[in-house]
N, CA, C and O of each residue as an XYZ file, in Angstrom:
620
protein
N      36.599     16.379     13.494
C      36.416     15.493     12.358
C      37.145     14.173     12.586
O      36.718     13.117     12.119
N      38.332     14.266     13.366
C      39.204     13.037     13.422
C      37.964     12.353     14.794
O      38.154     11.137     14.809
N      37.514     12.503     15.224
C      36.573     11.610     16.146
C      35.995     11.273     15.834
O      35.735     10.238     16.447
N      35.027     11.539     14.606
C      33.633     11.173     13.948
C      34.458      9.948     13.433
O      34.058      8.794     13.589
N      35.773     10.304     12.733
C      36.513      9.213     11.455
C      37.235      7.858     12.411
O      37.587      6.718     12.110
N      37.236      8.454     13.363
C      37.743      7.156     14.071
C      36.629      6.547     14.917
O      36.915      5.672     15.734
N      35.552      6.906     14.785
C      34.322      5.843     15.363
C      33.706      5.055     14.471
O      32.934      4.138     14.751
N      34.259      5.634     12.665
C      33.751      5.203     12.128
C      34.077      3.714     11.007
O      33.562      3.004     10.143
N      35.686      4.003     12.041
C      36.547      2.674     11.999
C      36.173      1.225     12.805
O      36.411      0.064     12.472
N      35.424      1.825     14.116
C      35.023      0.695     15.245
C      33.581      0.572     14.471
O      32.787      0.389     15.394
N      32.955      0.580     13.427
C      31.951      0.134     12.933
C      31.619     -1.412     12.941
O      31.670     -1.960     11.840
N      31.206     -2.373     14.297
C      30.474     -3.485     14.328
C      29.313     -4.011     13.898
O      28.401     -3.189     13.805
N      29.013     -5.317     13.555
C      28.099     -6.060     13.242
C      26.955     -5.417     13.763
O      26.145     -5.000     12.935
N      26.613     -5.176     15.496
C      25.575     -5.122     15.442
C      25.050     -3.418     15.448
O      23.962     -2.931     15.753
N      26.178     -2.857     15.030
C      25.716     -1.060     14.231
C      24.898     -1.474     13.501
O      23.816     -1.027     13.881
N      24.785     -2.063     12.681
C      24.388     -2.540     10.876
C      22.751     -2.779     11.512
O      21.713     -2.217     11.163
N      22.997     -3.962     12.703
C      21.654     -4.806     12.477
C      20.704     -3.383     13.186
O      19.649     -3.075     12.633
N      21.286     -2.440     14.663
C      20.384     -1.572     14.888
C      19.530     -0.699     13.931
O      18.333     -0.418     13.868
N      20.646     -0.381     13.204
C      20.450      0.190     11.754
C      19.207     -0.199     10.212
O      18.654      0.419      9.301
N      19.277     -1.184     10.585
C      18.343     -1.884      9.881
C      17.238     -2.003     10.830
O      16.253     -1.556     10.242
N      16.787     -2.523     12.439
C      15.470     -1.907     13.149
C      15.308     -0.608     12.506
O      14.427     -0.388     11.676
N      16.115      0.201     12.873
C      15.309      1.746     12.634
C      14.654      1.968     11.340
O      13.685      2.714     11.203
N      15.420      1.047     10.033
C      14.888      1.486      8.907
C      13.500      0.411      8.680
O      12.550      0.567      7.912
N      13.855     -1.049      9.929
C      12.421     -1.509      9.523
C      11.173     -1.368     10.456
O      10.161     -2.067     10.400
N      11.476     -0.125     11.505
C      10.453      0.700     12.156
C       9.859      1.831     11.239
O       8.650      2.059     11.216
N      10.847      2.584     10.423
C      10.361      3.252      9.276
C       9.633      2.671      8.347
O       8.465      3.036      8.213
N       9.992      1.989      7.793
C       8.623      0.959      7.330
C       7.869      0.453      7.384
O       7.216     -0.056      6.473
N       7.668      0.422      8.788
C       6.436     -0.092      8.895
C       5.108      0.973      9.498
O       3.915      0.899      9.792
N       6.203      1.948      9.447
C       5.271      3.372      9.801
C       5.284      3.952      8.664
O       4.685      4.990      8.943
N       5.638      4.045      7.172
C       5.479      4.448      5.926
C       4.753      3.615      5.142
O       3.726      4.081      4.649
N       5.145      2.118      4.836
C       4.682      0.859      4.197
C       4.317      1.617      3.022
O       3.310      1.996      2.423
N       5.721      1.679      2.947
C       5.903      2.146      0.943
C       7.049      0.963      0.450
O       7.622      1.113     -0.629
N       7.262      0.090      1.091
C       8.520     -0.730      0.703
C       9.521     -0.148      0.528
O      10.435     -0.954      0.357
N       9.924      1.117      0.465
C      11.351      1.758     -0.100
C      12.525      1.551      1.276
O      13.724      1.481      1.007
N      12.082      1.472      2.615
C      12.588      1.717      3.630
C      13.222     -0.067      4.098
O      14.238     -0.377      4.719
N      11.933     -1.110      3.382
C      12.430     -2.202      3.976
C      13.750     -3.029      3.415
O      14.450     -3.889      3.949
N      13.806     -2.148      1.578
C      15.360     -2.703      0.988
C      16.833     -2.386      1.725
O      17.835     -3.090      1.845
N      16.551     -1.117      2.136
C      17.531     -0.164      3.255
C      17.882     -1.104      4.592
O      18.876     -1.284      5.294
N      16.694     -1.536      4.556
C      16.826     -2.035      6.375
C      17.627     -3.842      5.721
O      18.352     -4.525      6.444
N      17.387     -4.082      4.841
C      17.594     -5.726      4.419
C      19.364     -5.340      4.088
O      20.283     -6.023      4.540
N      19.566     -4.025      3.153
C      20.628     -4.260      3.181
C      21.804     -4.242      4.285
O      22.993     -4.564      4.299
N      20.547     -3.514      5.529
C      21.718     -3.073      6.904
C      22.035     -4.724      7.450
O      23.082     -5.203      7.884
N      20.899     -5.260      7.269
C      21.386     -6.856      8.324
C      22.266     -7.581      6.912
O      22.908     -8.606      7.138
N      22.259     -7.103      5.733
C      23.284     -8.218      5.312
C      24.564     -7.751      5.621
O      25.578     -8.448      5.652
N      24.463     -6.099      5.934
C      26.261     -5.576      6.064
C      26.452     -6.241      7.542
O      27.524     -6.654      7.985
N      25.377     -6.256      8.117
C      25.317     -7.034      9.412
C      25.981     -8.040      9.196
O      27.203     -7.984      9.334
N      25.561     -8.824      8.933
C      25.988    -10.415      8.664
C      27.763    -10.290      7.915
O      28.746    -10.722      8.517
N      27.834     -9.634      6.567
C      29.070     -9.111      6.645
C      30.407     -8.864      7.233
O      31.561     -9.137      6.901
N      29.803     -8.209      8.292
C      30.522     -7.540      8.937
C      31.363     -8.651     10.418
O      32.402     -8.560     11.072
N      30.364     -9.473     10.382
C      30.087    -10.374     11.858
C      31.055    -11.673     10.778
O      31.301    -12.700     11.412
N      31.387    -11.670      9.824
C      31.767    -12.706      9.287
C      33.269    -12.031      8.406
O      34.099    -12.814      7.944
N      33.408    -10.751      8.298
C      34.419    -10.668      7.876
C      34.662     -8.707      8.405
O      34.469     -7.623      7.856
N      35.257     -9.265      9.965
C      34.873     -8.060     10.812
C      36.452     -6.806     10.157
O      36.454     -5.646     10.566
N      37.375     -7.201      9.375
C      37.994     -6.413      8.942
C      37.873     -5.656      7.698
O      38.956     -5.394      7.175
N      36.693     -5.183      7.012
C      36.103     -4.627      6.085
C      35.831     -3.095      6.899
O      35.228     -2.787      7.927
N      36.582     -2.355      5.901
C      36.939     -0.825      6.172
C      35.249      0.010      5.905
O      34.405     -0.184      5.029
N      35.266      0.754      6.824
C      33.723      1.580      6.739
C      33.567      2.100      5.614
O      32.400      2.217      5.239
N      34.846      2.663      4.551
C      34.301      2.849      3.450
C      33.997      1.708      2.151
O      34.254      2.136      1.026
N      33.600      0.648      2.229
C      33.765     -0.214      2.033
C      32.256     -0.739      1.887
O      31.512     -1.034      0.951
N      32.170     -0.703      3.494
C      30.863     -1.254      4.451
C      29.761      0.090      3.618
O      28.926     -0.157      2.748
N      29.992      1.112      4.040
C      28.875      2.161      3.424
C      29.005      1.881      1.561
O      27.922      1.952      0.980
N      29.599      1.738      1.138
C      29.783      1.337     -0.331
C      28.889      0.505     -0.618
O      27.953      0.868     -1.330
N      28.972     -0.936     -0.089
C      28.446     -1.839     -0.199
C      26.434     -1.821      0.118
O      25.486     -2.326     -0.484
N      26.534     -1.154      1.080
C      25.270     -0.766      1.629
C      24.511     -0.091      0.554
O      23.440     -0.580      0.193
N      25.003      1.072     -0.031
C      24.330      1.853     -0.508
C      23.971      1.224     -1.777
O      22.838      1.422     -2.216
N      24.757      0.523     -2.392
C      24.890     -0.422     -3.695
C      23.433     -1.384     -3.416
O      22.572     -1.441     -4.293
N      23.289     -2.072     -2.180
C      22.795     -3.223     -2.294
C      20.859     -2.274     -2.030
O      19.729     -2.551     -2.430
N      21.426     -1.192     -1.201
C      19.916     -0.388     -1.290
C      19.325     -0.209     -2.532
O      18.145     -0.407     -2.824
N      20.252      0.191     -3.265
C      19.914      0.938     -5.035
C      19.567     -0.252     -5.196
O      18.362     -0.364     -4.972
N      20.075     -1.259     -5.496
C      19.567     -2.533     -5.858
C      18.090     -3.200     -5.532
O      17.282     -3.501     -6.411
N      17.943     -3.323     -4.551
C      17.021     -3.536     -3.615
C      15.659     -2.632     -4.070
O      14.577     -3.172     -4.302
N      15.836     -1.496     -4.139
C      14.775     -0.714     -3.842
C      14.035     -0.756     -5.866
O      12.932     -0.801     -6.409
N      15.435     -0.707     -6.273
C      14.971     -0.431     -8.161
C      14.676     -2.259     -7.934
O      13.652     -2.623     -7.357
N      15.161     -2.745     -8.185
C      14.416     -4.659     -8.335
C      13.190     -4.474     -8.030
O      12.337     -4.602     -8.909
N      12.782     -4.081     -6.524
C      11.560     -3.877     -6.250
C      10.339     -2.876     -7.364
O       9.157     -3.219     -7.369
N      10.627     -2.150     -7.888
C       9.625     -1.448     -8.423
C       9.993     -2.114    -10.086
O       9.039     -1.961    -10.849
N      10.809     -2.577    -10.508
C      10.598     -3.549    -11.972
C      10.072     -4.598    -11.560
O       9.166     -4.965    -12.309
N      10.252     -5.291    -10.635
C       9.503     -6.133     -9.824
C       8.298     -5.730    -10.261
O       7.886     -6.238    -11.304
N       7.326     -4.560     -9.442
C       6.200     -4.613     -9.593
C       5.731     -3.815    -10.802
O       4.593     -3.377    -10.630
N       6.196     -3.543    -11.808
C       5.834     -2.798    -13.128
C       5.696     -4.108    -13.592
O       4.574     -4.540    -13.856
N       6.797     -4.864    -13.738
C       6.372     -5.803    -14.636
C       5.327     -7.040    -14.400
O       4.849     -7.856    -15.188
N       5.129     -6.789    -12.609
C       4.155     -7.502    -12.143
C       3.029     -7.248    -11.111
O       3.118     -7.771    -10.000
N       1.590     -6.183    -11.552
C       0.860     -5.650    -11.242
C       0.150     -6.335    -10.366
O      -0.365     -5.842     -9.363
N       0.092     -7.451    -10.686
C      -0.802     -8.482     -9.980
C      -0.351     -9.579     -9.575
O      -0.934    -10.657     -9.690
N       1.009     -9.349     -8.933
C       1.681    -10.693     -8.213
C       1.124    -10.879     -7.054
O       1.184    -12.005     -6.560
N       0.610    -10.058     -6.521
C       0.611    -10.623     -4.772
C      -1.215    -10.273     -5.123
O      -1.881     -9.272     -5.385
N      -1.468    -11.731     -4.941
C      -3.416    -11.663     -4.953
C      -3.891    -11.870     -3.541
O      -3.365    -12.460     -2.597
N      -4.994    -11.243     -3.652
C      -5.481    -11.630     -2.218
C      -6.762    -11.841     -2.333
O      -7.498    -11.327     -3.175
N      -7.158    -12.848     -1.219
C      -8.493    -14.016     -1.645
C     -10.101    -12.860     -1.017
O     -11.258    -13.280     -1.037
N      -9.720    -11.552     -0.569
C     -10.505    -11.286     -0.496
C     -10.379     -9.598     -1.321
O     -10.464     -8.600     -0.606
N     -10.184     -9.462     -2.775
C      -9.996     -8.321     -3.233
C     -10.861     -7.009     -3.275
O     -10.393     -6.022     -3.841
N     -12.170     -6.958     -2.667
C     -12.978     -5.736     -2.675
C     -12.551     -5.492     -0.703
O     -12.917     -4.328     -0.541
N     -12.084     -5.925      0.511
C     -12.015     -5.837      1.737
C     -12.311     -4.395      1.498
O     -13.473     -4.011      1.637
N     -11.289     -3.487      1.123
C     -11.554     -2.468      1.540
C     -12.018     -1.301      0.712
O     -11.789     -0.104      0.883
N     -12.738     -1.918     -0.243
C     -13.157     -1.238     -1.316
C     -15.166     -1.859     -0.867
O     -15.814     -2.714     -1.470
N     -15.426     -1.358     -0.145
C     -16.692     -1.483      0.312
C     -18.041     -1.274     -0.913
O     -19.000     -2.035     -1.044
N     -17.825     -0.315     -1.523
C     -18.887     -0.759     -2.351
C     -18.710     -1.281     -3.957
O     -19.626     -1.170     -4.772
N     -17.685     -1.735     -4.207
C     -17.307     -2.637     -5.154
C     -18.284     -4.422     -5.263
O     -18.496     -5.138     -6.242
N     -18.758     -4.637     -3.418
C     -19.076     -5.746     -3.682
C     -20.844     -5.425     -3.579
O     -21.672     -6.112     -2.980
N     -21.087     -4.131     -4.387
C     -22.486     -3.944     -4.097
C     -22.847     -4.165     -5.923
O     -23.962     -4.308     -6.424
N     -21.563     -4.132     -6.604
C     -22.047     -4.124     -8.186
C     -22.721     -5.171     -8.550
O     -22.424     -6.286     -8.122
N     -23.962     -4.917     -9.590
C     -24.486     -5.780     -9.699
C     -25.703     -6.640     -8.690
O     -26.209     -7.713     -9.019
N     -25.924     -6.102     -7.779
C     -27.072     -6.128     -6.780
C     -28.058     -5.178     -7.232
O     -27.910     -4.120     -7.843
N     -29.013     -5.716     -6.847
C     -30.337     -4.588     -6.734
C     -31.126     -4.258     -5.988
O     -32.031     -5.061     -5.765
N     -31.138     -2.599     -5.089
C     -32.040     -2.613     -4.284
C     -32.975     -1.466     -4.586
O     -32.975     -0.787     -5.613
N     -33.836     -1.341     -3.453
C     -35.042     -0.290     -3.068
C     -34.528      1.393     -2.953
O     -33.913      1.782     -1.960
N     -34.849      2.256     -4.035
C     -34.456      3.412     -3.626
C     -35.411      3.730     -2.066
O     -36.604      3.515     -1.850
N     -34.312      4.331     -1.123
C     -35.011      4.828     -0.172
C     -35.479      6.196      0.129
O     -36.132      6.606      1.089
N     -35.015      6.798     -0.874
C     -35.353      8.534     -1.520
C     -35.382      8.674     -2.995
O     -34.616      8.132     -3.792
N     -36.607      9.667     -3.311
C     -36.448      9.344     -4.884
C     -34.958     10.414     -5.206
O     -34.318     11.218     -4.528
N     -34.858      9.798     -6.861
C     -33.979     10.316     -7.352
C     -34.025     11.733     -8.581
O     -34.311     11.702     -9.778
N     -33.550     13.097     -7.552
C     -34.108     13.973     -8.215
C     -32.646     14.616     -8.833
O     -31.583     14.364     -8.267
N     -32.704     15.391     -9.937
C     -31.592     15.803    -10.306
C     -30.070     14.704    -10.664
O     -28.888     15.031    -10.773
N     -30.771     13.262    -10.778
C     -29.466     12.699    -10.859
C     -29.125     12.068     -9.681
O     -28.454     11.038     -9.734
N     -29.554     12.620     -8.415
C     -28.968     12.321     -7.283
C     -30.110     11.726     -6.116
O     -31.165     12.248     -5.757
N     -29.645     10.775     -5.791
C     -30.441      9.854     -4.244
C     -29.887      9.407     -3.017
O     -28.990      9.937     -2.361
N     -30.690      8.105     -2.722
C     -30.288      7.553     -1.602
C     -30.787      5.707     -1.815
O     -31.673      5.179     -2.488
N     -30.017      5.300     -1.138
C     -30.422      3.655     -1.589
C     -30.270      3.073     -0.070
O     -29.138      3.197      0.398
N     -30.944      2.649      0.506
C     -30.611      2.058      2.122
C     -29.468      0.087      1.660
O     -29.968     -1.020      1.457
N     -28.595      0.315      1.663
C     -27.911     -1.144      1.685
C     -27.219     -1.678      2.984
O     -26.226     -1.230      3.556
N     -27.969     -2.705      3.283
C     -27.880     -3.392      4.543
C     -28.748     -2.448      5.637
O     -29.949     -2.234      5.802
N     -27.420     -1.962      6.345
C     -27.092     -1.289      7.730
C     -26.795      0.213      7.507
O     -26.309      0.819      8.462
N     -27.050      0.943      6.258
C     -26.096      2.283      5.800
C     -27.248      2.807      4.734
O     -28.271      2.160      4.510
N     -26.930      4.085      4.104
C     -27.469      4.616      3.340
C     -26.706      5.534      2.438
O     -26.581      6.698      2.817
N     -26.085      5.108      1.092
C     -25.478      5.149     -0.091
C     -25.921      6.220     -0.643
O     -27.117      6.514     -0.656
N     -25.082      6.856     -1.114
C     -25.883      7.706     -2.276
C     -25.876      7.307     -3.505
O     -25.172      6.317     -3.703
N     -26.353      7.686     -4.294
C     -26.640      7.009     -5.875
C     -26.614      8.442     -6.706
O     -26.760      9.616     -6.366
N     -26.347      7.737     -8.022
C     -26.011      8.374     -9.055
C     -26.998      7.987     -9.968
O     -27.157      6.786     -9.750
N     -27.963      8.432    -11.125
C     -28.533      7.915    -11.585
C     -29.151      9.289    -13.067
O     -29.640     10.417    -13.003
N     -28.802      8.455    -14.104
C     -29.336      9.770    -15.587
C     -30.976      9.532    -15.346
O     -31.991     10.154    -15.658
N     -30.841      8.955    -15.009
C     -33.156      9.422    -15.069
C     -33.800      9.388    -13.228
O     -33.832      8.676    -12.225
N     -34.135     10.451    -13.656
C     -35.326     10.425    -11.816
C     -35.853      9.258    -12.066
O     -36.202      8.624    -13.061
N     -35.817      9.038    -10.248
C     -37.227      7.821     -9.799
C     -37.384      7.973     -8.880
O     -36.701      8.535     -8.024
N     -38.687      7.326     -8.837
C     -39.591      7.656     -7.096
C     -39.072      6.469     -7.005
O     -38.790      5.447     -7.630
N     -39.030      7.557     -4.860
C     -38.613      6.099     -4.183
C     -39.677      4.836     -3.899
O     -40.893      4.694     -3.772
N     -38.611      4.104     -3.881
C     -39.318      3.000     -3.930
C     -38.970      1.455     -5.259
O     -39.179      0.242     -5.287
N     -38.329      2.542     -6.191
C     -38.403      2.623     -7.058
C     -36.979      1.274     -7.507
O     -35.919      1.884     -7.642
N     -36.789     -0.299     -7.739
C     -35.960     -0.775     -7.963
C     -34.596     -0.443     -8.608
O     -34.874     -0.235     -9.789
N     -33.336     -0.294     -8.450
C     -32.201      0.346     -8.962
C     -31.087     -1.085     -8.904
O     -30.983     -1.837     -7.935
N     -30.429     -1.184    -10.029
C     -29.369     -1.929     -9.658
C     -27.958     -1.457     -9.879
O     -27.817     -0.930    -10.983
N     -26.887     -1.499     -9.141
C     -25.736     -0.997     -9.264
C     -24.822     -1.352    -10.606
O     -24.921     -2.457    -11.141
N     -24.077     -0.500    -11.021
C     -23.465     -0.151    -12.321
C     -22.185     -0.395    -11.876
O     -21.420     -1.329    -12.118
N     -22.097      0.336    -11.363
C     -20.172      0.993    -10.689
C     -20.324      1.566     -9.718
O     -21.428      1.929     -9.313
N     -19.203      1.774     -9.118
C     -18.995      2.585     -7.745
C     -17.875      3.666     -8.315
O     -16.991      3.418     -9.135
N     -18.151      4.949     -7.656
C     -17.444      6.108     -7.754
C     -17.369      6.668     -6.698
O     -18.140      7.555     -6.330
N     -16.174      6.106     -5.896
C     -15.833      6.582     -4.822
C     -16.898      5.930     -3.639
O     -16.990      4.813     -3.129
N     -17.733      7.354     -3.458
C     -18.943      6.213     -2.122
C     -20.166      7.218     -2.487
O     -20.891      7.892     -1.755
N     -20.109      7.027     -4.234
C     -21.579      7.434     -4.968
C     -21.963      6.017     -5.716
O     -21.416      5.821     -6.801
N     -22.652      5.254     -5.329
C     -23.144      4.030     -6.270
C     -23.978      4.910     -7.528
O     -24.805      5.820     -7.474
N     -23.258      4.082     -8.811
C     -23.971      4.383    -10.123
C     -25.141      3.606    -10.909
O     -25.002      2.889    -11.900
N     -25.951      3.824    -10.442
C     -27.456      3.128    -10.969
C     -27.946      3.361    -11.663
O     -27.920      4.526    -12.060
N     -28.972      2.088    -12.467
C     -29.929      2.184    -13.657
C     -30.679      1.442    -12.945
O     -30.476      0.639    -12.034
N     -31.911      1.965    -13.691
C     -33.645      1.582    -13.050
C     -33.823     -0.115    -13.411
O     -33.373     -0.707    -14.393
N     -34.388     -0.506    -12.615
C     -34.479     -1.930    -13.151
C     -36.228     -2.403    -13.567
O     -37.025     -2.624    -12.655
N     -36.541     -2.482    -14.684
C     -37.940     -2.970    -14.717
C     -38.570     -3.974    -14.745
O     -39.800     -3.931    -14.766
């Protein structure tokens, strides 16, 4: 135990900053944000430490753990209270058939039981639909549920 406690006296600047890679390699292999407050607070004990190198390890871990809690809770009132801070200019990318709402195409199978097929573009969709139709048959999109497009007949 006295070896662990006395290595943990030679605690340097750049312990902190390795310390913070590892937690911002964890993050970027999780990309939940919880890992990158951890890693921000290791380079400030970094910086800390490199600027006021006689600060006792219990001290240094004190400080750390404080500025994590901090870090990590800011972040999620952060985003409660702001759902829609970070916009992005292309919001359906990966929501593929979001940018089919409101289009209208050619059933390419009729719709029996509720259930079809719609050819869009390059692919073939399935559809959702409360009344049969022969294919052929014009449909325009409602909503998307999941990767069932929800259609009504168009006349």
């Amino acid at each position: 135990m006295e070896l662990f406690v006395y290595n943990l006296e030679e605690i340097v600047y750049w312990h902190w900053l390795v310390l913070a890679g590892v937690f911002f390699i964890l993050e970027i292999l999780s990309m939940s944000f919880f890992f990158l407050w951890i890693g921000v607070s290791a380079v400030i004990m970094g910086v800390l430490v490199l600027i006021a190198p006689e600060v006792s390890w219990q001290l240094q871990f004190s400080i750390w753990a404080a500025l994590s809690v901090i870090g990590a809770v800011g972040w999620r009132v952060y985003k409660k209270n702001n759902p829609n801070a970070i916009k992005s200019d292309q919001p359906n990318l990966n929501k593929r058939g979001d940018q089919y709402v409101g289009r209208t195409f050619t059933l390419a199978e009729p719709i029996t039981n509720g259930f079809g097929k719609v050819k869009v573009d390059d692919s073939i969709w399935k559809v959702e639909c409360k009344t049969d139709l022969e294919a052929g048959a014009k449909v325009k999109v409602a909503a998307v549920d999941g990767t069932v497009l929800q259609v009504e007949a168009v006349e």
